[in-house]
PQR file of N, CA, C, O and H, with PARSE charges and radii, in Angstrom:
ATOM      1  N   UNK A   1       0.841  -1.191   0.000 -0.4000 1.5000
ATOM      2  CA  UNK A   1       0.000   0.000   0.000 -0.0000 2.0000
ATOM      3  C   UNK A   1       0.879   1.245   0.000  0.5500 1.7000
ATOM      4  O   UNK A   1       2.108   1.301  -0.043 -0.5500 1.4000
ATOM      5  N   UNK A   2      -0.101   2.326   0.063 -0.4000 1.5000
ATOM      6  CA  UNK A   2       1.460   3.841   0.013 -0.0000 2.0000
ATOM      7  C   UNK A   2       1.738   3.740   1.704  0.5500 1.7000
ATOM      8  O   UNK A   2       2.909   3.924   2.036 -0.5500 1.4000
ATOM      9  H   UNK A   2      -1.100   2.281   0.097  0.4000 1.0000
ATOM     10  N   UNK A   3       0.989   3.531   2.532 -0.4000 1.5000
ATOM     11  CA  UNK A   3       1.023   3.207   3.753 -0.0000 2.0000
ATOM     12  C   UNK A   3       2.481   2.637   3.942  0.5500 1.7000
ATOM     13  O   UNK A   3       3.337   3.153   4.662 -0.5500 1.4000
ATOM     14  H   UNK A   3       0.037   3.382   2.262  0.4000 1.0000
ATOM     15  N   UNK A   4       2.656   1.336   3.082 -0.4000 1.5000
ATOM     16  CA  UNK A   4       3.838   0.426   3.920 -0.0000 2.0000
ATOM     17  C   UNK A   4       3.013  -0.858   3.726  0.5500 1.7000
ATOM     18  O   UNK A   4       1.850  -1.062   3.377 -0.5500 1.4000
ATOM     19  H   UNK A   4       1.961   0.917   2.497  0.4000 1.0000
ATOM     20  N   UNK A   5       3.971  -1.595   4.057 -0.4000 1.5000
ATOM     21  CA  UNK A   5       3.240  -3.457   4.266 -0.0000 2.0000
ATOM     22  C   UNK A   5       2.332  -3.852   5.460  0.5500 1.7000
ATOM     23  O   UNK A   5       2.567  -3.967   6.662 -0.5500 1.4000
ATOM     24  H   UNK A   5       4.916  -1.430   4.341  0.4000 1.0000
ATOM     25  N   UNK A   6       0.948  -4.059   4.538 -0.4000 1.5000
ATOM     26  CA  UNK A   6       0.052  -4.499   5.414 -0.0000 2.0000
ATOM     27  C   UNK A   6      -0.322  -5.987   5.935  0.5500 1.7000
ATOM     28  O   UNK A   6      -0.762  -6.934   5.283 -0.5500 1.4000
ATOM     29  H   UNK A   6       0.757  -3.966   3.560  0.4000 1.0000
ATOM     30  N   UNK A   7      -0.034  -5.903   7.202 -0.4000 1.5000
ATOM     31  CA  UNK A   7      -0.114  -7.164   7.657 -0.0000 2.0000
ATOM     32  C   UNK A   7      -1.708  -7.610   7.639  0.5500 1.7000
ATOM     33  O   UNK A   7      -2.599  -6.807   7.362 -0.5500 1.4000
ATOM     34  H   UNK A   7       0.323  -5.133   7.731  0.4000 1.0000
ATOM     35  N   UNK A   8      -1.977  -9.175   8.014 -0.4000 1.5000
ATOM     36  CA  UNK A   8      -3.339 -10.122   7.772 -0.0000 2.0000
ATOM     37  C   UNK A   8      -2.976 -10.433   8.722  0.5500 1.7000
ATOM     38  O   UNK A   8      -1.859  -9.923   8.811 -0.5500 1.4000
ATOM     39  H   UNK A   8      -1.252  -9.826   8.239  0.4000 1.0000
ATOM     40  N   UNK A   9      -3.185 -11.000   9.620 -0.4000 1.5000
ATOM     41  CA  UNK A   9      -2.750 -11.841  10.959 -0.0000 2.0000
ATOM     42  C   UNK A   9      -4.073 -12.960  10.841  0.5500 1.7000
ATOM     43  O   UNK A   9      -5.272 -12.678  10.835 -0.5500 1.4000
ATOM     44  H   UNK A   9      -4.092 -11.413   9.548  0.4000 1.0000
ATOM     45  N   UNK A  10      -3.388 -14.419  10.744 -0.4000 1.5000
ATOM     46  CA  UNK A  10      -4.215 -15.424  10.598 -0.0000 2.0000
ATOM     47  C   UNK A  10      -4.033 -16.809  11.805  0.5500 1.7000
ATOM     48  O   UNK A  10      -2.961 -17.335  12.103 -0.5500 1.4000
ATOM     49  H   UNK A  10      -2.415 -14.648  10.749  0.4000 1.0000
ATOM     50  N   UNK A  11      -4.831 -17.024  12.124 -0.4000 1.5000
ATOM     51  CA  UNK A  11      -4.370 -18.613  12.629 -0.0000 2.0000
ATOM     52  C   UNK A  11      -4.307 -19.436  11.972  0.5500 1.7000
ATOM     53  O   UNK A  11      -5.007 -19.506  10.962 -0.5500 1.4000
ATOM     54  H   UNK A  11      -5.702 -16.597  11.881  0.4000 1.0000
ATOM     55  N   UNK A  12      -3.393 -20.403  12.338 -0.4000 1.5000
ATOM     56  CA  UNK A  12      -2.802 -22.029  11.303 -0.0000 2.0000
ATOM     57  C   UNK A  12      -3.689 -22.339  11.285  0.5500 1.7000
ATOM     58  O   UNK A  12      -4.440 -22.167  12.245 -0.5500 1.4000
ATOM     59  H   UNK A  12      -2.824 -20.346  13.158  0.4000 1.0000
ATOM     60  N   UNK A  13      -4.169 -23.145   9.844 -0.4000 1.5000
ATOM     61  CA  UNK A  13      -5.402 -23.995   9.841 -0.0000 2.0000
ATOM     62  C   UNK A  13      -4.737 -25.791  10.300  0.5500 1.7000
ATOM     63  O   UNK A  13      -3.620 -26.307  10.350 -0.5500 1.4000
ATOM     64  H   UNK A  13      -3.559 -23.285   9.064  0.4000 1.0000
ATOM     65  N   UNK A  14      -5.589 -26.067  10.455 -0.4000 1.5000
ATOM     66  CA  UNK A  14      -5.299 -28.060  10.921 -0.0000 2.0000
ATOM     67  C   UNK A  14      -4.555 -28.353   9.823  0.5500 1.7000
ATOM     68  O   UNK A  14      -4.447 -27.655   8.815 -0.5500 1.4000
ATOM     69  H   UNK A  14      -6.496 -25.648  10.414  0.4000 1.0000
ATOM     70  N   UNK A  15      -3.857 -29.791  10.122 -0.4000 1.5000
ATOM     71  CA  UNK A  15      -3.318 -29.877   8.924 -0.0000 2.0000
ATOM     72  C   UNK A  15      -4.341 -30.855   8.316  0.5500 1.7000
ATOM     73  O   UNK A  15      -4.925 -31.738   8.944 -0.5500 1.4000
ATOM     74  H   UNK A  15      -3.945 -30.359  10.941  0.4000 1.0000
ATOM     75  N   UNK A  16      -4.559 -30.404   6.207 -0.4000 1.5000
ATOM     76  CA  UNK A  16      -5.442 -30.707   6.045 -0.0000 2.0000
ATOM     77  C   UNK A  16      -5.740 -32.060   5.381  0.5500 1.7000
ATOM     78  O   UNK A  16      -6.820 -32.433   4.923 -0.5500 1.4000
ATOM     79  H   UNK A  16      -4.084 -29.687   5.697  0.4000 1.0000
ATOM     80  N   UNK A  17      -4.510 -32.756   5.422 -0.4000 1.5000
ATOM     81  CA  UNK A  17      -4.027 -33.843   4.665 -0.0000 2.0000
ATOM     82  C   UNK A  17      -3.967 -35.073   6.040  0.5500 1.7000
ATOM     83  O   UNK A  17      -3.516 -36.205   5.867 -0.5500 1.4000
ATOM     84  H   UNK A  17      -3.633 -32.453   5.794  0.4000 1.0000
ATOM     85  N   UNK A  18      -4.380 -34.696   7.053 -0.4000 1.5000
ATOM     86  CA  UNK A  18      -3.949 -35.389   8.378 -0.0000 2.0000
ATOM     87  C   UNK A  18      -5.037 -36.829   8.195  0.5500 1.7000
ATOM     88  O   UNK A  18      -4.598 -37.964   8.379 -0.5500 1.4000
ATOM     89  H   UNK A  18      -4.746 -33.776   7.194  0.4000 1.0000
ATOM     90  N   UNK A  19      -6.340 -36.589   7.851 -0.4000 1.5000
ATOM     91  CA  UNK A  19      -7.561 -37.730   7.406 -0.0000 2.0000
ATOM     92  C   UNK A  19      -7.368 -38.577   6.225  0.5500 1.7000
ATOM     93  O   UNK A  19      -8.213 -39.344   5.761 -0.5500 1.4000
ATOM     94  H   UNK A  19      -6.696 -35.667   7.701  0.4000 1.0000
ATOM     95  N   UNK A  20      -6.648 -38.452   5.952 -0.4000 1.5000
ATOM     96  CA  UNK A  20      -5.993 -39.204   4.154 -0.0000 2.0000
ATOM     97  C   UNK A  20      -4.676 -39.962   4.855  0.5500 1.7000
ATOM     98  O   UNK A  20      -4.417 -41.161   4.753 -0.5500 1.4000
ATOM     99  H   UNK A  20      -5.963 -37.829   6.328  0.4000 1.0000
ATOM    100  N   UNK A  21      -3.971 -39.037   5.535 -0.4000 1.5000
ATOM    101  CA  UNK A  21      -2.305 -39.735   6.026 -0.0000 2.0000
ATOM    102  C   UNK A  21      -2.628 -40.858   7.090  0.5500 1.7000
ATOM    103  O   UNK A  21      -1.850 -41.804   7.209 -0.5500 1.4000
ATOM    104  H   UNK A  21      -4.182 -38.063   5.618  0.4000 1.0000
ATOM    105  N   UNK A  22      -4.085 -40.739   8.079 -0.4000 1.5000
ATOM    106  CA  UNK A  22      -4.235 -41.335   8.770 -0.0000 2.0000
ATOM    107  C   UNK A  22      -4.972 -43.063   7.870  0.5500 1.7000
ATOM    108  O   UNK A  22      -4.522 -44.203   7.987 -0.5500 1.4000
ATOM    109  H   UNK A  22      -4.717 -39.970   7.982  0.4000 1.0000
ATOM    110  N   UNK A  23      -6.008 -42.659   7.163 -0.4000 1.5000
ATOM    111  CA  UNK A  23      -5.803 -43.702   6.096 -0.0000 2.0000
ATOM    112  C   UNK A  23      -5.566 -44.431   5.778  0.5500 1.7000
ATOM    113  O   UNK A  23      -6.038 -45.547   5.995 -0.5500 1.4000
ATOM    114  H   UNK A  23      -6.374 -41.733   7.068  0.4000 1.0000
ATOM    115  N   UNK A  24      -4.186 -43.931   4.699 -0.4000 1.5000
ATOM    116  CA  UNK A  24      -2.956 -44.772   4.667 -0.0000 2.0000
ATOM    117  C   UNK A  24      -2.095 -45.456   5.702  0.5500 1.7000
ATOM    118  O   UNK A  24      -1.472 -46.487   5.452 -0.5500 1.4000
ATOM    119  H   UNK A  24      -3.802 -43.025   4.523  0.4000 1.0000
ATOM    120  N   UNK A  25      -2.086 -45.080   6.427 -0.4000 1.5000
ATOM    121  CA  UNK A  25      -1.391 -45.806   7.719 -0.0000 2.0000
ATOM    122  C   UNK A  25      -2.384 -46.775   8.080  0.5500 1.7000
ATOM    123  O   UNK A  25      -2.010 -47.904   8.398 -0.5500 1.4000
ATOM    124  H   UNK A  25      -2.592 -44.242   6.630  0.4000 1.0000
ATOM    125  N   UNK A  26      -3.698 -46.455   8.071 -0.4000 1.5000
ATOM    126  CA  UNK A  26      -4.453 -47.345   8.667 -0.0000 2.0000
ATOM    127  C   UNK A  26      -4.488 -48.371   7.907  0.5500 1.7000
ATOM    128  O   UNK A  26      -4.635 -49.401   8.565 -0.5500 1.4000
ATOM    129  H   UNK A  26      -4.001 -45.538   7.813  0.4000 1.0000
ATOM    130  N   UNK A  27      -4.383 -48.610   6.282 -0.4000 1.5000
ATOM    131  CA  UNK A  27      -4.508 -49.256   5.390 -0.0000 2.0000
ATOM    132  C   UNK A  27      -3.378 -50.146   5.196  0.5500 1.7000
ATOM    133  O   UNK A  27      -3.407 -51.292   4.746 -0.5500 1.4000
ATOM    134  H   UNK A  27      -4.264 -47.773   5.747  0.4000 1.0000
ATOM    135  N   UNK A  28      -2.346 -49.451   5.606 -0.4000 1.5000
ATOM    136  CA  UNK A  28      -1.113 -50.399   5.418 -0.0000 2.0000
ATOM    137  C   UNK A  28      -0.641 -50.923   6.705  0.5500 1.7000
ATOM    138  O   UNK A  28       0.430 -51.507   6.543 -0.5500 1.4000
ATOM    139  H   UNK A  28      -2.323 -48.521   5.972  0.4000 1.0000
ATOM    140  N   UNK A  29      -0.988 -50.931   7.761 -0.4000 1.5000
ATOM    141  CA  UNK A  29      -1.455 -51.699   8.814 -0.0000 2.0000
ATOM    142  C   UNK A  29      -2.831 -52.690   9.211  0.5500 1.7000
ATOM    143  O   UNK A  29      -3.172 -53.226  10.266 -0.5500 1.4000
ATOM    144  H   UNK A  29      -1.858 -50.456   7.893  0.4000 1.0000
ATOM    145  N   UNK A  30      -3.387 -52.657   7.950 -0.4000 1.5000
ATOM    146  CA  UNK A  30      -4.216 -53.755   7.785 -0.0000 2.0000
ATOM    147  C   UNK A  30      -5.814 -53.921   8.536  0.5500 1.7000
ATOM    148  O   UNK A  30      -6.639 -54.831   8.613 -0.5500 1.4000
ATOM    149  H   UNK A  30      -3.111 -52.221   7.094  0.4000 1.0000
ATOM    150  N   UNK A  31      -5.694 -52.048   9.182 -0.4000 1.5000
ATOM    151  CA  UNK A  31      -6.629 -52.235  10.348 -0.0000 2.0000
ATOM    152  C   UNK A  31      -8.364 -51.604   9.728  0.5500 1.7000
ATOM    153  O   UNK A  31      -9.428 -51.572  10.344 -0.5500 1.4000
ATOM    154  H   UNK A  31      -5.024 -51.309   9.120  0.4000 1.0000
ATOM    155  N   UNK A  32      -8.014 -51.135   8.176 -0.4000 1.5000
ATOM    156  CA  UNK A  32      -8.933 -50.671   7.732 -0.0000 2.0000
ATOM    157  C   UNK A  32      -9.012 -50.624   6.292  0.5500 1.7000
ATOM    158  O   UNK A  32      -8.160 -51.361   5.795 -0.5500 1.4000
ATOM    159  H   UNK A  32      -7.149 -51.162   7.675  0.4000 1.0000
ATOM    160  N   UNK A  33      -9.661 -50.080   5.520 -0.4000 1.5000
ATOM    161  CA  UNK A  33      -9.265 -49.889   3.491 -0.0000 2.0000
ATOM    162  C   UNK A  33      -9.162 -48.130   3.516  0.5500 1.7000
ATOM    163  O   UNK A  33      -9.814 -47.433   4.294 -0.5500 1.4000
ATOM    164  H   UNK A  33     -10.353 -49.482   5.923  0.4000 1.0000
ATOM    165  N   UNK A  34      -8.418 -47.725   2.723 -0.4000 1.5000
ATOM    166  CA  UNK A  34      -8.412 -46.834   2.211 -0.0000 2.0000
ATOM    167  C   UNK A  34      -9.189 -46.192   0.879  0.5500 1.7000
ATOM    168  O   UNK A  34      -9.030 -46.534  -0.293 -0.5500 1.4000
ATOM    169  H   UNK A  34      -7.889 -48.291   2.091  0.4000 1.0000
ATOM    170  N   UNK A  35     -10.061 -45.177   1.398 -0.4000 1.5000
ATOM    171  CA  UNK A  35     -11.027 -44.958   0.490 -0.0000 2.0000
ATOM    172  C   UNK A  35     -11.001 -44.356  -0.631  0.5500 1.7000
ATOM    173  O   UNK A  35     -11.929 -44.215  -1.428 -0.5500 1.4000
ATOM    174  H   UNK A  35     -10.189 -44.899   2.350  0.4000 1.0000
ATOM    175  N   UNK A  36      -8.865 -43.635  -0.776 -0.4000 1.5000
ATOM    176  CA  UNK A  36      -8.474 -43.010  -1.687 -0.0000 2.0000
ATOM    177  C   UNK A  36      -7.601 -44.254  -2.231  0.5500 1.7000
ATOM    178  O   UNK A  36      -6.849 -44.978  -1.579 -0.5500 1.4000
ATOM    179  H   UNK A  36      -8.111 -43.750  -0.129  0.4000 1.0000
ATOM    180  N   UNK A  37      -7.916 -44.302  -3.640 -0.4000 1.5000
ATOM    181  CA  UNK A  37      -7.325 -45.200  -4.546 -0.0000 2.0000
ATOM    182  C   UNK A  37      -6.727 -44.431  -5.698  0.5500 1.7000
ATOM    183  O   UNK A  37      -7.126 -43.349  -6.129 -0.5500 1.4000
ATOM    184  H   UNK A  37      -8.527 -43.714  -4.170  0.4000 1.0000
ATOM    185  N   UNK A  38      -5.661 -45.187  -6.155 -0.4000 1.5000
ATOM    186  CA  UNK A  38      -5.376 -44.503  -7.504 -0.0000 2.0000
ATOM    187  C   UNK A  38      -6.339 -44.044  -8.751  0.5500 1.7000
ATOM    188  O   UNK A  38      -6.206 -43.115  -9.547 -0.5500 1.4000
ATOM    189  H   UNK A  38      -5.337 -46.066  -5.806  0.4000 1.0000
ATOM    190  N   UNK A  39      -7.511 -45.193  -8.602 -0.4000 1.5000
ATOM    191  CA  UNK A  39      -8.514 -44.226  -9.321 -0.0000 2.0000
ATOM    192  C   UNK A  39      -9.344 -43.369  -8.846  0.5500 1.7000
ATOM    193  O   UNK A  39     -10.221 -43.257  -9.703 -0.5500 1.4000
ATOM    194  H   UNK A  39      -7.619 -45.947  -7.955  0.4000 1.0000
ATOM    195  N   UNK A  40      -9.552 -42.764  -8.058 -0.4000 1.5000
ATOM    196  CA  UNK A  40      -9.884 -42.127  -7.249 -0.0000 2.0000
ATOM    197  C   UNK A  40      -8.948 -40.687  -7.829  0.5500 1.7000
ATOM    198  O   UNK A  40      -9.289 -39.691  -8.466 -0.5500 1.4000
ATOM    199  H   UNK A  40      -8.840 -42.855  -7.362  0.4000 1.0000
ATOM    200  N   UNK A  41      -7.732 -41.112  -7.301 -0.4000 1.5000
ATOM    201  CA  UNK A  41      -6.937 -40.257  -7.467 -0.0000 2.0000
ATOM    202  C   UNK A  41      -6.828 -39.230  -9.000  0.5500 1.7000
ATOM    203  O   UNK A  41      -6.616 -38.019  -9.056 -0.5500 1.4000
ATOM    204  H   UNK A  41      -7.455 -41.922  -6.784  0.4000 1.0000
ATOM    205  N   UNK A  42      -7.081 -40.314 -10.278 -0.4000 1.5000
ATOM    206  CA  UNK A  42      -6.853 -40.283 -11.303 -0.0000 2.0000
ATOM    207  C   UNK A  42      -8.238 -39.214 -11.872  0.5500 1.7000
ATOM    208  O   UNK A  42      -8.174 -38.273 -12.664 -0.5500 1.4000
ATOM    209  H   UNK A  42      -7.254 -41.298 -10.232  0.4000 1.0000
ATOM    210  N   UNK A  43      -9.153 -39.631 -11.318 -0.4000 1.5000
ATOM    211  CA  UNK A  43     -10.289 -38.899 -11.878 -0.0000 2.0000
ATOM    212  C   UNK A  43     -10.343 -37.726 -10.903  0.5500 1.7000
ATOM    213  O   UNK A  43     -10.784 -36.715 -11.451 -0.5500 1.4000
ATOM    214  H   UNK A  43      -9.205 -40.395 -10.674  0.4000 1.0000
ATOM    215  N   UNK A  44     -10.036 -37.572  -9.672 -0.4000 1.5000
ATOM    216  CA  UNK A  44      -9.723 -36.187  -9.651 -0.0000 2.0000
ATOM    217  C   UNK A  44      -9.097 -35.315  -9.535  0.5500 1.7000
ATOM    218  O   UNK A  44      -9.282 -34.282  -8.892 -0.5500 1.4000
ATOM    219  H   UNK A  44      -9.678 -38.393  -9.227  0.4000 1.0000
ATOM    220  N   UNK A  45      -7.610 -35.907 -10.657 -0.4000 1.5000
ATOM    221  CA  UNK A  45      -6.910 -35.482 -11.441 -0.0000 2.0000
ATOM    222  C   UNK A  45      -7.385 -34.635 -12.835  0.5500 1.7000
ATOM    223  O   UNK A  45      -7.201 -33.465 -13.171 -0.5500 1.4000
ATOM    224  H   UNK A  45      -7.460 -36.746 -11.179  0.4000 1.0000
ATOM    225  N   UNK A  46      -8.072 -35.755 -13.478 -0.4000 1.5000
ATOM    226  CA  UNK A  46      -8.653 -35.578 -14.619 -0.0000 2.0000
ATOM    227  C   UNK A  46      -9.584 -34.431 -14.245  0.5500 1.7000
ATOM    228  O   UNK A  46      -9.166 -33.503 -14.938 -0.5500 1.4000
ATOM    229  H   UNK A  46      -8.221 -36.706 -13.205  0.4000 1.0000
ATOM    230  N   UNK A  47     -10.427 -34.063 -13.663 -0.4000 1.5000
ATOM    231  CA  UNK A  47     -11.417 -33.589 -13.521 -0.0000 2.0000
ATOM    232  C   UNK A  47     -11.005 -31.610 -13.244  0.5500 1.7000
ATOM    233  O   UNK A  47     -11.526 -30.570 -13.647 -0.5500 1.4000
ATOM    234  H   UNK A  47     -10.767 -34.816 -13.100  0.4000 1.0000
ATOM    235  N   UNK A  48      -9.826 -31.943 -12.362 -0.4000 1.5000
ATOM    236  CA  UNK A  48      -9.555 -30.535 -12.102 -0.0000 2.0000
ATOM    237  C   UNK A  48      -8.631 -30.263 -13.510  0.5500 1.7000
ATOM    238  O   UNK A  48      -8.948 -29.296 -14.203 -0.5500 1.4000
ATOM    239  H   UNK A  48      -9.403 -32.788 -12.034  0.4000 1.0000
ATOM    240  N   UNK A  49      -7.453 -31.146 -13.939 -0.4000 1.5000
ATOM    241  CA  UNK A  49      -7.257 -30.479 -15.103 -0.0000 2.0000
ATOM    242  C   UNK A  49      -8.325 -29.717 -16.253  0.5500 1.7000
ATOM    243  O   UNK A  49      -7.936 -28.820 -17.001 -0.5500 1.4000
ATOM    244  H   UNK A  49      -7.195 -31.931 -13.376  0.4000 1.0000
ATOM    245  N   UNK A  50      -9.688 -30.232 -16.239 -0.4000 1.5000
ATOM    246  CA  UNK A  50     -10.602 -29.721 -17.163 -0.0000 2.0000
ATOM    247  C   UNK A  50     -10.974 -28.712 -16.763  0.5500 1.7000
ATOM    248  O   UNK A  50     -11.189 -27.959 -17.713 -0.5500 1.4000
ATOM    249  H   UNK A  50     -10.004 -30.960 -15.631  0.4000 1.0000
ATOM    250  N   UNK A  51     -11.221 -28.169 -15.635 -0.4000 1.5000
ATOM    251  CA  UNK A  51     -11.879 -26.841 -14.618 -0.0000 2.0000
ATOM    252  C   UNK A  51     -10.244 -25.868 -14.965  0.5500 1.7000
ATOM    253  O   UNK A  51     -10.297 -24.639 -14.911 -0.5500 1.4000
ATOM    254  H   UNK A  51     -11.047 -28.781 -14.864  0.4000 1.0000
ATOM    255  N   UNK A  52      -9.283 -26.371 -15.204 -0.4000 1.5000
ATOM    256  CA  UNK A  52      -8.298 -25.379 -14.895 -0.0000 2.0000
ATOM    257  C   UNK A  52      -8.361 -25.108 -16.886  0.5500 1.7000
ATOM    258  O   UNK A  52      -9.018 -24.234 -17.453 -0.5500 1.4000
ATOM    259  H   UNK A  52      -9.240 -27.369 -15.248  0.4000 1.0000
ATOM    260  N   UNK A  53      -7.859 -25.698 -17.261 -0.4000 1.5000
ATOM    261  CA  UNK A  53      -7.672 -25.593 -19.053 -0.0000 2.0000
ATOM    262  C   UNK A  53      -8.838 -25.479 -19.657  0.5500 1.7000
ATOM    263  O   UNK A  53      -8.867 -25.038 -20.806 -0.5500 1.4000
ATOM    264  H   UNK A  53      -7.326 -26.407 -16.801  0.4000 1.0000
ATOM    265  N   UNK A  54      -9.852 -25.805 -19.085 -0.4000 1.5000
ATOM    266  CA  UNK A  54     -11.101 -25.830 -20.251 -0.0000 2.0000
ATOM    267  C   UNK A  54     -11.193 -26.597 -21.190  0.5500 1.7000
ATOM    268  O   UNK A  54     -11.691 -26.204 -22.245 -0.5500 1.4000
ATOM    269  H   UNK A  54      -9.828 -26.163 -18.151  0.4000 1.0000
ATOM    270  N   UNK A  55     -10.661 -28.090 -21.017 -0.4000 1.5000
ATOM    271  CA  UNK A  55     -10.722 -28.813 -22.372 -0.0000 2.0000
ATOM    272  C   UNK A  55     -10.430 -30.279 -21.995  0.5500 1.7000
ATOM    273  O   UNK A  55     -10.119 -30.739 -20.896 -0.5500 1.4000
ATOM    274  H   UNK A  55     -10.256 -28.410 -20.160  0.4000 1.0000
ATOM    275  N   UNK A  56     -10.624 -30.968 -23.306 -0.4000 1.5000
ATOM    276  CA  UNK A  56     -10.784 -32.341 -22.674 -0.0000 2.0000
ATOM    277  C   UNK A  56      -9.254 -32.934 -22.274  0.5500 1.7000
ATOM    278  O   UNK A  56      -8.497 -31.975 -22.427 -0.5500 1.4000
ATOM    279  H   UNK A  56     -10.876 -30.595 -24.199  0.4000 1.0000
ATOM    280  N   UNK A  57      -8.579 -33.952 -21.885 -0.4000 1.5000
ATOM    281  CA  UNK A  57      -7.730 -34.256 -21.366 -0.0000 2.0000
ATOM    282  C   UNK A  57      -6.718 -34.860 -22.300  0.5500 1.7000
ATOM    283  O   UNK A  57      -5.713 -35.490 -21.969 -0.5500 1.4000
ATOM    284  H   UNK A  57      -9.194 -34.731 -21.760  0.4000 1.0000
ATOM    285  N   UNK A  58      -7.230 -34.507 -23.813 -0.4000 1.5000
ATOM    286  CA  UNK A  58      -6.449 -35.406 -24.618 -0.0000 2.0000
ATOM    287  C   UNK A  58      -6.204 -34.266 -25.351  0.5500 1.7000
ATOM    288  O   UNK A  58      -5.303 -34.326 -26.187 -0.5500 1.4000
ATOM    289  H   UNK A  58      -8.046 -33.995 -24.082  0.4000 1.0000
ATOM    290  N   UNK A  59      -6.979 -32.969 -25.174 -0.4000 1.5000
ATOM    291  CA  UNK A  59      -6.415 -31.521 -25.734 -0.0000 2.0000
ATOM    292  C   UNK A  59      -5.080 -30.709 -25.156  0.5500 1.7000
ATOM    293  O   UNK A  59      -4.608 -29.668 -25.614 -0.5500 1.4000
ATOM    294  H   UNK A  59      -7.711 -32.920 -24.494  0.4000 1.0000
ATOM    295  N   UNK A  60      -4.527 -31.618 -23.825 -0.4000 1.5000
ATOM    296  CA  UNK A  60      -3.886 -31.041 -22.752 -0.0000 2.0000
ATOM    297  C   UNK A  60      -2.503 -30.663 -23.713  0.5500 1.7000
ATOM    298  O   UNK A  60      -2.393 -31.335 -24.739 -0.5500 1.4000
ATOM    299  H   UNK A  60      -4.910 -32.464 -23.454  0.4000 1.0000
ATOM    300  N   UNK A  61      -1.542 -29.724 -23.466 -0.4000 1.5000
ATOM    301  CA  UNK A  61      -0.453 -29.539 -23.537 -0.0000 2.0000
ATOM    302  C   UNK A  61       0.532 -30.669 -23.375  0.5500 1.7000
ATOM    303  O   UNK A  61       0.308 -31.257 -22.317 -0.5500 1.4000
ATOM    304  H   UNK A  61      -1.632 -29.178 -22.632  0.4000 1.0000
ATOM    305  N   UNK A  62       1.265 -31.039 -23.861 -0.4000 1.5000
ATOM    306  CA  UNK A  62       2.075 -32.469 -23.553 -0.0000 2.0000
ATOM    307  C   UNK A  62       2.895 -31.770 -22.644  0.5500 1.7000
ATOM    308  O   UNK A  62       2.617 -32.436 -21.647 -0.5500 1.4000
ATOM    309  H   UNK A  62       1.447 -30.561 -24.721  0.4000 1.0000
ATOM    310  N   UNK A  63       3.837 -30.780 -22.170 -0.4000 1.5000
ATOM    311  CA  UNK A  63       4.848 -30.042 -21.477 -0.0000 2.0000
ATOM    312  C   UNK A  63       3.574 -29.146 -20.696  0.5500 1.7000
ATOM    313  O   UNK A  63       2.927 -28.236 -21.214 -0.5500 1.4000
ATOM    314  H   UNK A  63       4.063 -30.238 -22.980  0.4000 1.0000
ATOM    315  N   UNK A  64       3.431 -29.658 -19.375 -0.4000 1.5000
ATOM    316  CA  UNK A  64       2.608 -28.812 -18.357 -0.0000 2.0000
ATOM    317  C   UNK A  64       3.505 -28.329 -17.648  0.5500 1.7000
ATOM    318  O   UNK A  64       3.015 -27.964 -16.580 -0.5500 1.4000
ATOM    319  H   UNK A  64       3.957 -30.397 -18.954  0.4000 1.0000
ATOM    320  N   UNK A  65       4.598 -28.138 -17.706 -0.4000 1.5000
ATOM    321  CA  UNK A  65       5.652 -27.713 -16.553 -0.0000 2.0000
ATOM    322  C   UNK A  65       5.623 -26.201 -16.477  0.5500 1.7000
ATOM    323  O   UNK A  65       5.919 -25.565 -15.466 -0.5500 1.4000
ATOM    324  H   UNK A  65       4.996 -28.434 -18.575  0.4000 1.0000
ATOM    325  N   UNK A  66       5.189 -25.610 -17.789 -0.4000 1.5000
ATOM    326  CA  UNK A  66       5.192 -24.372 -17.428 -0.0000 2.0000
ATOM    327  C   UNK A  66       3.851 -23.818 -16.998  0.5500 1.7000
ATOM    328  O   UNK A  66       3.583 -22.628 -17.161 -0.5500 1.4000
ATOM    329  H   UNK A  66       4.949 -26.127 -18.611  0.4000 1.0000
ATOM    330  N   UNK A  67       3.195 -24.486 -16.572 -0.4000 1.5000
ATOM    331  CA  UNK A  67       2.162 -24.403 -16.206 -0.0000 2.0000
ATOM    332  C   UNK A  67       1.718 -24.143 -14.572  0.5500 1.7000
ATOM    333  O   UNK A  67       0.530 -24.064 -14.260 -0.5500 1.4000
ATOM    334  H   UNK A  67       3.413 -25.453 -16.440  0.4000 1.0000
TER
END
């Protein structure tokens, strides 16, 4: 601002990956299934690439790195 740097002062949110990590641990300790699977994973992969590019997944850029 012409002011100077304006501070936000926020509190940490939880961590938000902690229900997925717990999961996996639980899954590979045998004590439960994990409800995230690679397809799982894959389609909502697929799904946000289309919301971000606007197009189908076979229109994608082959080099997303600059992306």
């Amino acid at each position: 601002t012409e002011n100077g740097i304006e501070h936000f002062p926020f509190e940490k949110p939880n961590h938000v990956q902690k229900q997925l990590i717990q999961q996996v641990v639980n899954s590979l300790q045998k004590n439960s299934d994990c409800v995230s699977t690679a397809e799982t994973a894959l389609a909502t992969n697929q799904l946000m690439e289309e919301i971000i590019y606007g197009l189908e997944n076979k229109d994608l850029p082959s080099d997303l790195s600059a992306y």
